[in-house]
py3Dmol code that shows the C-alpha trace and the ligand (Angstrom):
import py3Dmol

protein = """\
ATOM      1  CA  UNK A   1      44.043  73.711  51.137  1.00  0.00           C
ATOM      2  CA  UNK A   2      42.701  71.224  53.471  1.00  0.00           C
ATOM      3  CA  UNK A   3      45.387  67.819  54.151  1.00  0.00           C
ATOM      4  CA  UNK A   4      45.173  64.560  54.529  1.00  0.00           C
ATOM      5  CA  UNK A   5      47.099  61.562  55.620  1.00  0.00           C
ATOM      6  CA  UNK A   6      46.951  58.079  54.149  1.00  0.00           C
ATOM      7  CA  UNK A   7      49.125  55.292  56.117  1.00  0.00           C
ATOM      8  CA  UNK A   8      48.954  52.753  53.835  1.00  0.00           C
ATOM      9  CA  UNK A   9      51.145  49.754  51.581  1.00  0.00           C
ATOM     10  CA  UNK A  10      53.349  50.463  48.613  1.00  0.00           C
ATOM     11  CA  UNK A  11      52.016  49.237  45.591  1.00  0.00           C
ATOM     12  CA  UNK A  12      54.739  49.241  42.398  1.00  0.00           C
ATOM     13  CA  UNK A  13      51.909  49.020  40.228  1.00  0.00           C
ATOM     14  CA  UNK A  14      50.579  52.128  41.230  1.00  0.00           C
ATOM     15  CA  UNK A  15      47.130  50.497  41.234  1.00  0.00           C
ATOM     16  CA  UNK A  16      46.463  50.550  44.991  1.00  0.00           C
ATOM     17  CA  UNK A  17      48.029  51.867  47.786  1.00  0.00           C
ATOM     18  CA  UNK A  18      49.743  55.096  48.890  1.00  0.00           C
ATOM     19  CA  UNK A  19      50.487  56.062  45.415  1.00  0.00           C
ATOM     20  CA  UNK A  20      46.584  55.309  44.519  1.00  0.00           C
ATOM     21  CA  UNK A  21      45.556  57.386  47.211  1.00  0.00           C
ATOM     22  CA  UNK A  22      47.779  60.570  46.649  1.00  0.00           C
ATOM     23  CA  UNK A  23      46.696  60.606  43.003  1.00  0.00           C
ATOM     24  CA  UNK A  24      43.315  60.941  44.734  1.00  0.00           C
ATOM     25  CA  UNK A  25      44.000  63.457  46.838  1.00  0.00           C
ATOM     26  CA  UNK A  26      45.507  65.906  44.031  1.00  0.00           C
ATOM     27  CA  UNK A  27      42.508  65.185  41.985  1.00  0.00           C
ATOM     28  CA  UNK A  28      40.315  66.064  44.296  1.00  0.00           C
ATOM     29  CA  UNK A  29      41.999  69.368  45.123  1.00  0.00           C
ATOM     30  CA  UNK A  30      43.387  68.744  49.022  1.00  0.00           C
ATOM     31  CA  UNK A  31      47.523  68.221  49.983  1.00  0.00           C
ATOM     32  CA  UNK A  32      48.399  64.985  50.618  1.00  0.00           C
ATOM     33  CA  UNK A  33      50.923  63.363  52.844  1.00  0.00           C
ATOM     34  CA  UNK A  34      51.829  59.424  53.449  1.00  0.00           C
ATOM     35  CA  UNK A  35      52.762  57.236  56.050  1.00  0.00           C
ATOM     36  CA  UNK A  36      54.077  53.739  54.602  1.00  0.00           C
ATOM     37  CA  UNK A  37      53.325  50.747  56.676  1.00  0.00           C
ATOM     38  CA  UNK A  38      54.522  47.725  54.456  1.00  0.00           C
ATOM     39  CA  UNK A  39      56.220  47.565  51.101  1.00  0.00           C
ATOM     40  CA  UNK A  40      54.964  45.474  47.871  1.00  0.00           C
ATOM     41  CA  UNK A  41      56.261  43.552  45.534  1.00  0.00           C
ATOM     42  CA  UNK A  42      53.349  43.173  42.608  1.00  0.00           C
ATOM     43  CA  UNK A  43      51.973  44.094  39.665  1.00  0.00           C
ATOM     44  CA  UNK A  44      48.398  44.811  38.315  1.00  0.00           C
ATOM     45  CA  UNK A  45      47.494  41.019  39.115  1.00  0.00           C
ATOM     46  CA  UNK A  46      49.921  39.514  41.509  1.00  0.00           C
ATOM     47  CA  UNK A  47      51.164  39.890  44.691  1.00  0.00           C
ATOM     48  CA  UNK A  48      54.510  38.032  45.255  1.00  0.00           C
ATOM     49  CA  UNK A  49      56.158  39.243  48.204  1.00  0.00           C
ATOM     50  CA  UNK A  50      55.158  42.277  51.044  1.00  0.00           C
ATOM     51  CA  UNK A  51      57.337  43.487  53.783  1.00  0.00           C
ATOM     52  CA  UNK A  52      55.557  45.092  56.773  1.00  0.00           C
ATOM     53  CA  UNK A  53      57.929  47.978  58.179  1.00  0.00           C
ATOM     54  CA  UNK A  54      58.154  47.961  62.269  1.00  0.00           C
ATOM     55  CA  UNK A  55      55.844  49.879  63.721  1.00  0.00           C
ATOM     56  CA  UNK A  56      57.913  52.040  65.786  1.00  0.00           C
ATOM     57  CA  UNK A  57      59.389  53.341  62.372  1.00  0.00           C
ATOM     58  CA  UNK A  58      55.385  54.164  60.954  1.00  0.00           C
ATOM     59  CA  UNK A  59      54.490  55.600  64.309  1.00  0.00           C
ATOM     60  CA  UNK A  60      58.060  57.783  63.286  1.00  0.00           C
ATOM     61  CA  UNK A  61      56.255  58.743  60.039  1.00  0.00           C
ATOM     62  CA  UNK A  62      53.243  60.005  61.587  1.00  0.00           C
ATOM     63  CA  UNK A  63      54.647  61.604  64.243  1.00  0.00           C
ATOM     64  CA  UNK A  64      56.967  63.929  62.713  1.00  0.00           C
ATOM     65  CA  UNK A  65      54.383  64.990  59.888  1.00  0.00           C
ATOM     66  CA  UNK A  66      51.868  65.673  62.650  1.00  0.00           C
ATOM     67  CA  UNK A  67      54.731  68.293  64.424  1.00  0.00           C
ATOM     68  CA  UNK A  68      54.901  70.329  61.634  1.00  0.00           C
ATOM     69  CA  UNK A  69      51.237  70.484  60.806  1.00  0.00           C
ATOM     70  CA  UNK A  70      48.176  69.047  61.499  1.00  0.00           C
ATOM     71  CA  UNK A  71      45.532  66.758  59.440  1.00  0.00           C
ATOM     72  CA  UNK A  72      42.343  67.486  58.583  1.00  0.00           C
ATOM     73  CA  UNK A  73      41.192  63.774  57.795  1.00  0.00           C
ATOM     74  CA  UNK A  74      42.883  60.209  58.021  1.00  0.00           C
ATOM     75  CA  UNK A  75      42.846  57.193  55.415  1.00  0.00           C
ATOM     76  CA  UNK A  76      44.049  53.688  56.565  1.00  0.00           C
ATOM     77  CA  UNK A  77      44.421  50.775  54.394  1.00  0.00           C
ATOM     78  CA  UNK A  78      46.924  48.299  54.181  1.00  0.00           C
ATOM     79  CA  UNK A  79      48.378  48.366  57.623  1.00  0.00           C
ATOM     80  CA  UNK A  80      50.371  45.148  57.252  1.00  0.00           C
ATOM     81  CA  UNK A  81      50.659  43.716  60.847  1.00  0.00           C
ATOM     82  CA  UNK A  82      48.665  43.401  63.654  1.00  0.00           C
ATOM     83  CA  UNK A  83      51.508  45.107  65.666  1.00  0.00           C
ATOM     84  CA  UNK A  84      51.053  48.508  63.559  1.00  0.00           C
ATOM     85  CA  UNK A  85      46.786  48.480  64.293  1.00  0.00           C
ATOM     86  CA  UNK A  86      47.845  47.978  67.681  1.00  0.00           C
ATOM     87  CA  UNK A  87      50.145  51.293  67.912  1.00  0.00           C
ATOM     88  CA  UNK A  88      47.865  52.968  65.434  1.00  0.00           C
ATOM     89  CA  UNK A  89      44.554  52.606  68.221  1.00  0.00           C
ATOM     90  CA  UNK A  90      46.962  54.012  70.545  1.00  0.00           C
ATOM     91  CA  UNK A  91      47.849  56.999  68.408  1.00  0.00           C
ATOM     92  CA  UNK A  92      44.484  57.451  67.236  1.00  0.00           C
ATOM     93  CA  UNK A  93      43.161  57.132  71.196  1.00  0.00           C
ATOM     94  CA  UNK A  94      45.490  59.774  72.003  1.00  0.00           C
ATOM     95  CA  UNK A  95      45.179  62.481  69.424  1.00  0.00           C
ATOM     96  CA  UNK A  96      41.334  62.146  69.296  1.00  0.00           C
ATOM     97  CA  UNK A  97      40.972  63.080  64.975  1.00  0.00           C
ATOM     98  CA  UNK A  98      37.360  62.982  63.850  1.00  0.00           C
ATOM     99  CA  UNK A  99      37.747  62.183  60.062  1.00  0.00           C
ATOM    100  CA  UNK A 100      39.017  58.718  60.403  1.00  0.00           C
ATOM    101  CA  UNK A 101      38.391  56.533  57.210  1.00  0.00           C
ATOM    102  CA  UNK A 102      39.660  52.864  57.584  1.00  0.00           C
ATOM    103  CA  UNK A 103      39.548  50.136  54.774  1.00  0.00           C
ATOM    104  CA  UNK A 104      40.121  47.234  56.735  1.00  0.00           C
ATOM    105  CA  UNK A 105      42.454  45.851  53.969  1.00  0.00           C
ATOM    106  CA  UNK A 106      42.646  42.008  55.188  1.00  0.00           C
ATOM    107  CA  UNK A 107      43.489  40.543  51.079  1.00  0.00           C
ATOM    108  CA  UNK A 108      44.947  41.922  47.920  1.00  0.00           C
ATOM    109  CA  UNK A 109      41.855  41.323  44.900  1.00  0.00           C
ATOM    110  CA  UNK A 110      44.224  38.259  44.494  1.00  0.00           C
ATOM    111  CA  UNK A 111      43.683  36.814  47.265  1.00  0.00           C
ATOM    112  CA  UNK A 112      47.280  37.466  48.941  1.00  0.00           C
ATOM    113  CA  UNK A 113      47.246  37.971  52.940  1.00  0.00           C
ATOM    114  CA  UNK A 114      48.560  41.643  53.285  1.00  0.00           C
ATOM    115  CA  UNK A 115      47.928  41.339  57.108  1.00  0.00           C
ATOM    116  CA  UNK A 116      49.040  38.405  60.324  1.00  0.00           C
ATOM    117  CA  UNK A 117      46.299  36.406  61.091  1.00  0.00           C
ATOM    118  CA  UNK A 118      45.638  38.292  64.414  1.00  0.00           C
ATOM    119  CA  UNK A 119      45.181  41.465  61.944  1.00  0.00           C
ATOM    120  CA  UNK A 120      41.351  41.306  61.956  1.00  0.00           C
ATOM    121  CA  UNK A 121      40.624  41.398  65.535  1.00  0.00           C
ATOM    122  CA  UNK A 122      43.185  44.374  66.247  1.00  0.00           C
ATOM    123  CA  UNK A 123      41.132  45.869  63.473  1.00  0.00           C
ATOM    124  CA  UNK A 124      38.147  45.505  65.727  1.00  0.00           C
ATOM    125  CA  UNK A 125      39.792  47.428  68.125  1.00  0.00           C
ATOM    126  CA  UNK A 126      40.754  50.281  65.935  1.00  0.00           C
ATOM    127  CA  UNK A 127      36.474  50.418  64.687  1.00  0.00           C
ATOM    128  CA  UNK A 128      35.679  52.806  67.649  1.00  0.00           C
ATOM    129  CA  UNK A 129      38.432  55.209  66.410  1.00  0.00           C
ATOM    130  CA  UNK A 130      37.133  55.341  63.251  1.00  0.00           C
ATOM    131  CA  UNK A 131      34.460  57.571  61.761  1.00  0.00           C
ATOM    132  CA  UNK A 132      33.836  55.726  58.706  1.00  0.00           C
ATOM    133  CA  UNK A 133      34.769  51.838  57.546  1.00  0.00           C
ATOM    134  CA  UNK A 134      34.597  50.818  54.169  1.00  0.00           C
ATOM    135  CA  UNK A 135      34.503  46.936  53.918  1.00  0.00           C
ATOM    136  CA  UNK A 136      34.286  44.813  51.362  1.00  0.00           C
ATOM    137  CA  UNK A 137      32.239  41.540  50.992  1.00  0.00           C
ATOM    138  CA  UNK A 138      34.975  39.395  52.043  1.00  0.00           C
ATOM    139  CA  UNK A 139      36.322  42.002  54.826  1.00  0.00           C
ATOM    140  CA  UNK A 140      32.678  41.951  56.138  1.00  0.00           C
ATOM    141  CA  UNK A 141      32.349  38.499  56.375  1.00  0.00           C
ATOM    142  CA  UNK A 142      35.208  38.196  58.184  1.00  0.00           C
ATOM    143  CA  UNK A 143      33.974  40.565  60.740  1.00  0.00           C
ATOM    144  CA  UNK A 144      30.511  39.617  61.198  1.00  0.00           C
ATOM    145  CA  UNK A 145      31.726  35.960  60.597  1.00  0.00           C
ATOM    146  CA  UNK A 146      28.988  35.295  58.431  1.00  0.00           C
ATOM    147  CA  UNK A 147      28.381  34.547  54.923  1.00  0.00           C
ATOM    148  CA  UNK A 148      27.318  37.541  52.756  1.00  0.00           C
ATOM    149  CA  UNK A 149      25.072  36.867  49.844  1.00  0.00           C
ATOM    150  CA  UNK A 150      22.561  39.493  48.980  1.00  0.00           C
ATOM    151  CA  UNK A 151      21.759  43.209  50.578  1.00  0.00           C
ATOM    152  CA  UNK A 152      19.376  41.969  53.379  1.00  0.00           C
ATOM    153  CA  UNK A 153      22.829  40.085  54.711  1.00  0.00           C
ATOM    154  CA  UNK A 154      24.954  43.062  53.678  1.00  0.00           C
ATOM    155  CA  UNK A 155      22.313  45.037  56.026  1.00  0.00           C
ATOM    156  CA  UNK A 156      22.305  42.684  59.313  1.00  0.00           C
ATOM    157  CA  UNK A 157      26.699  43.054  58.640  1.00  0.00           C
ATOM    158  CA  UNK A 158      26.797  46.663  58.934  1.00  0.00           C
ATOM    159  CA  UNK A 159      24.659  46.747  61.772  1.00  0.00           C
ATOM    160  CA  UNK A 160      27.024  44.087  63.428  1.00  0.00           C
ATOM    161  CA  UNK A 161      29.779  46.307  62.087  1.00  0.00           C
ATOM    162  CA  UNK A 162      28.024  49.273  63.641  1.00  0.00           C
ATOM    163  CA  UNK A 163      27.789  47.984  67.240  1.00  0.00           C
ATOM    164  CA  UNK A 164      31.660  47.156  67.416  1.00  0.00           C
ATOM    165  CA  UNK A 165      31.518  51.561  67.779  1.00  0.00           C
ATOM    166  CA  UNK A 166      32.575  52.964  64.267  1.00  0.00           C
ATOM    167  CA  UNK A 167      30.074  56.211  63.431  1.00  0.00           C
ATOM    168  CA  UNK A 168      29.189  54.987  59.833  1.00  0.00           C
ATOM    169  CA  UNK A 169      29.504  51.720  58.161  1.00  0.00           C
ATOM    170  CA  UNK A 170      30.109  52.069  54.334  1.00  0.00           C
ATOM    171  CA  UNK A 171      29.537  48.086  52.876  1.00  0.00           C
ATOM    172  CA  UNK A 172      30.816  47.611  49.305  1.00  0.00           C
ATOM    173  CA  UNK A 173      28.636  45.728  47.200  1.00  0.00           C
ATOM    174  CA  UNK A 174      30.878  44.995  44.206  1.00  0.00           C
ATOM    175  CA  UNK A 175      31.692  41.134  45.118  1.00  0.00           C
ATOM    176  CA  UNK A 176      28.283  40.163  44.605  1.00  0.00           C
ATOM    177  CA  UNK A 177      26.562  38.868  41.632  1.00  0.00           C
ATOM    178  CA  UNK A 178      23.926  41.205  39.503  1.00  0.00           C
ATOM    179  CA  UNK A 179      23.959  44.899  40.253  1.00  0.00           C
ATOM    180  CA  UNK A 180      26.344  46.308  42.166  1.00  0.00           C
ATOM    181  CA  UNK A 181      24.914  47.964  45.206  1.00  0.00           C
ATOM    182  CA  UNK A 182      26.802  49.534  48.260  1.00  0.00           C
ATOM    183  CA  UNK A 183      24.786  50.221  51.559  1.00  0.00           C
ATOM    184  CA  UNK A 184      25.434  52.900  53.918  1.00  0.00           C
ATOM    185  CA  UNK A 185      24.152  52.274  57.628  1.00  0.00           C
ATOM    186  CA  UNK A 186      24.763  55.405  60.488  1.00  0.00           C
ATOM    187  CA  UNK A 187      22.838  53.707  62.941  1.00  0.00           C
ATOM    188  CA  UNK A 188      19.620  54.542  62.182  1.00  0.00           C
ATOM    189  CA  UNK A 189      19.291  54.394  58.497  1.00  0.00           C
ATOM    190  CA  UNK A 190      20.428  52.436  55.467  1.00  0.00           C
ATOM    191  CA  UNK A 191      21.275  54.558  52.249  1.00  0.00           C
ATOM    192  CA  UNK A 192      21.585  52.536  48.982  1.00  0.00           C
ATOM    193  CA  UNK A 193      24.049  53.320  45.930  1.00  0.00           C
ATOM    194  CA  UNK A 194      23.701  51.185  42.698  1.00  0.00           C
ATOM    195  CA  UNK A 195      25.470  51.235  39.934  1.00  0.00           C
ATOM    196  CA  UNK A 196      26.017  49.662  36.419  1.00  0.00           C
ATOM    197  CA  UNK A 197      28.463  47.122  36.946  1.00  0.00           C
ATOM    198  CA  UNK A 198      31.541  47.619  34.779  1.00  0.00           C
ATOM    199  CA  UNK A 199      33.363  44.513  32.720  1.00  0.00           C
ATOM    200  CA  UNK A 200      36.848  43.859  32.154  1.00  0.00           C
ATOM    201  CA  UNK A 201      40.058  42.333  33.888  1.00  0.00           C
ATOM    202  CA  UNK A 202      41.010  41.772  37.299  1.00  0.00           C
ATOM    203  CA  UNK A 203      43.971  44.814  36.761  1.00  0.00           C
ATOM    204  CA  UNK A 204      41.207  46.817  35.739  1.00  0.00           C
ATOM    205  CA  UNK A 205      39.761  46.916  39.372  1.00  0.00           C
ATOM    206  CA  UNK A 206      42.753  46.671  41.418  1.00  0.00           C
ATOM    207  CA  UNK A 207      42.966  49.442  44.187  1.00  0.00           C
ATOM    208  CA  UNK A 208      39.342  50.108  43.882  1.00  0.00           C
ATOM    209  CA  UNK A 209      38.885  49.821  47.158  1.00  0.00           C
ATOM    210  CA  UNK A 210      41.800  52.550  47.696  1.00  0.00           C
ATOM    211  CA  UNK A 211      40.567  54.966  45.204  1.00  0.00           C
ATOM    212  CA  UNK A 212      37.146  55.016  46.883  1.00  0.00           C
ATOM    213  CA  UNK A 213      38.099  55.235  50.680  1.00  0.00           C
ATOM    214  CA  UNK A 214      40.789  57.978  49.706  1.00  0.00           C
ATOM    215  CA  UNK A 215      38.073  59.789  47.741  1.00  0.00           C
ATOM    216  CA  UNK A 216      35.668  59.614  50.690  1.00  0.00           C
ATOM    217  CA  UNK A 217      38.174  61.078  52.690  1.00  0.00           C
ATOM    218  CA  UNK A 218      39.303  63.623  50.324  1.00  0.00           C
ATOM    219  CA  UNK A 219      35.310  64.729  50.360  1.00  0.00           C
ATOM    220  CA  UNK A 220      35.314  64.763  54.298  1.00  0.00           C
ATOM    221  CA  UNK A 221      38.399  67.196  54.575  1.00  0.00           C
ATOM    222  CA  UNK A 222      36.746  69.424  52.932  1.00  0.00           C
ATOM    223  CA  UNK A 223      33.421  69.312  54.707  1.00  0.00           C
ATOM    224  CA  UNK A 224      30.867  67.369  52.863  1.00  0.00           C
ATOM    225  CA  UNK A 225      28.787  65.113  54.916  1.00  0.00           C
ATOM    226  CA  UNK A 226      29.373  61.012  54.720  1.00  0.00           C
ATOM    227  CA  UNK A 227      26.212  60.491  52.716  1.00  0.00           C
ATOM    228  CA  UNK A 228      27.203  63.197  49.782  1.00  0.00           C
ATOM    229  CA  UNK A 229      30.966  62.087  50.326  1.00  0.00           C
ATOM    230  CA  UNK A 230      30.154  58.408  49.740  1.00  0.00           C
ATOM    231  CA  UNK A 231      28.428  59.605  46.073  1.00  0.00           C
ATOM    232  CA  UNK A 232      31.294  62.044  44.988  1.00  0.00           C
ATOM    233  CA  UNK A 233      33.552  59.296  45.737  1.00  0.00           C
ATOM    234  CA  UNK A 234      31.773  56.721  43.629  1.00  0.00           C
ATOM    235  CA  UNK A 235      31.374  59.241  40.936  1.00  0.00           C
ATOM    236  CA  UNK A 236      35.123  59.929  41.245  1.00  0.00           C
ATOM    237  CA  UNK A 237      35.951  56.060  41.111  1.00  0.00           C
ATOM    238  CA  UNK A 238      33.920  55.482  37.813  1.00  0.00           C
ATOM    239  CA  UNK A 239      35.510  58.045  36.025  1.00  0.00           C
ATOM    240  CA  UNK A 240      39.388  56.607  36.933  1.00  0.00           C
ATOM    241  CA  UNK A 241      38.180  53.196  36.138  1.00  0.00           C
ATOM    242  CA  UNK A 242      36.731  54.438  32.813  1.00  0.00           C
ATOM    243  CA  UNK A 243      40.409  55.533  32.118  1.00  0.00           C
ATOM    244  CA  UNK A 244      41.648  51.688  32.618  1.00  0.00           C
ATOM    245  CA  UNK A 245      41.461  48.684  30.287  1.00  0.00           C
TER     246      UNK A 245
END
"""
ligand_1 = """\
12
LIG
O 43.450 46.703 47.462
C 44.075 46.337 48.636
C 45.472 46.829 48.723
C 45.773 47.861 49.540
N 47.020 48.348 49.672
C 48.032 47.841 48.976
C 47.807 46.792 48.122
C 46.499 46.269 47.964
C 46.234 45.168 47.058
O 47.075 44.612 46.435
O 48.833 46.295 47.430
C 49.397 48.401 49.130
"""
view = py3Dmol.view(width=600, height=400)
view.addModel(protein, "pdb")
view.setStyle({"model": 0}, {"cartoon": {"style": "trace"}})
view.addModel(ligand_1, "xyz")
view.setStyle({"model": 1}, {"stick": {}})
view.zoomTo()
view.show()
């Protein structure tokens, strides 16, 4: 059984976060293990309170589940401080692991901070680490510093995301109006997803954003190429939030 690593936030809820992306895993048939980088206090709307643990401690985590066996993929998310992307470049820069999926989680879907304000451009430095990033509108915009409002602007972000090094860019469409469409850039070409946008509450889409990158990465452990990963994932993601109210 192939295994994978998220180091990611606690979320109570269950929604997002590590607990999110373990579910994932066992779906999807490969052994997870978690490294947590901040603690949560929230429920399927609201975050009140989060409580990033020191570095030191997550590089701790990761280290002693890396002595006993190896991974055959990464998921980041919720890193919680700029200090922890700082000593997670340097881990990543030193062990050299090819499946790297980051979701540059800058805001919960309720608009709570869950990283410092130097957060996003440590996160820049992480990009050329990183085999696949999965941003958001929002988390886009913040990189690119532009405004995103339609695909020909979600194009020109991921090939601004591209040049700051990461292999594949993977831009989620879901924050803009009329069908949702997510754009996948390598470089060279742009691959287009759409989908049937789906109605309900905010608690109904909360960890989305988990789900999906932990399903990606699930898909990459076990060999399937980005392009096919990024529609198994999707596929996956539908069917969980088809389970929710
Ligand atoms: O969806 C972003 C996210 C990621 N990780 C954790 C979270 C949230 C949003 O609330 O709590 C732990």
């Amino acid at each position: 059984m192939k295994r994978v690593l998220t180091i990611a936030g606690f979320d109570p809820s269950g929604r997002a976060g590590i607990s999110a992306d373990l579910k994932t895993f066992d779906d999807l048939g490969v052994e997870g293990v978690a490294a947590i980088t901040a603690l949560t206090a929230q429920n399927s709307t609201t975050v009140a309170a989060t409580l990033p643990i020191e570095p030191k401690f997550v590089r701790k985590e990761i280290v002693t589940l890396l002595a006993e066996v190896g991974f055959d993929a990464i998921k980041i998310g919720m890193l919680g401080s700029s200090e922890t992307v700082t000593m997670l470049a340097r881990f990543l820069k030193k062990e050299r692991i090819e499946k790297v999926v980051l979701d540059p989680v800058l805001r919960s879907t309720s608009g709570t901070w869950l990283i410092d304000k130097n957060g996003l451009e440590e996160i820049k430095k992480l990009l050329p680490l990183v085999h696949v990033v999965t941003p958001n509108i929002d988390e886009a915009g913040a990189l690119t510093k532009k405004k995103i409002q339609n695909v020909t602007d979600m194009e020109e972000a991921a090939k601004t995301i591209h040049s700051l090094g990461v292999k594949f860019v993977l831009l989620k469409g879901g924050h803009l109006k009329g069908a949702p469409t997510d754009v996948l850039f390598n470089g060279k070409d742009f691959t287009h997803y759409s989908g049937t946008r789906l109605g309900g509450s905010k608690a109904r889409f909360h960890g989305t954003g988990c789900i999906l990158s932990a399903a990606l990465c699930a898909n990459l452990a076990k060999g399937v190429s980005v392009k096919k990963s990024t529609e198994n994932a999707r596929k996956y993601l539908t069917k969980v939030l088809k389970t929710r109210k």
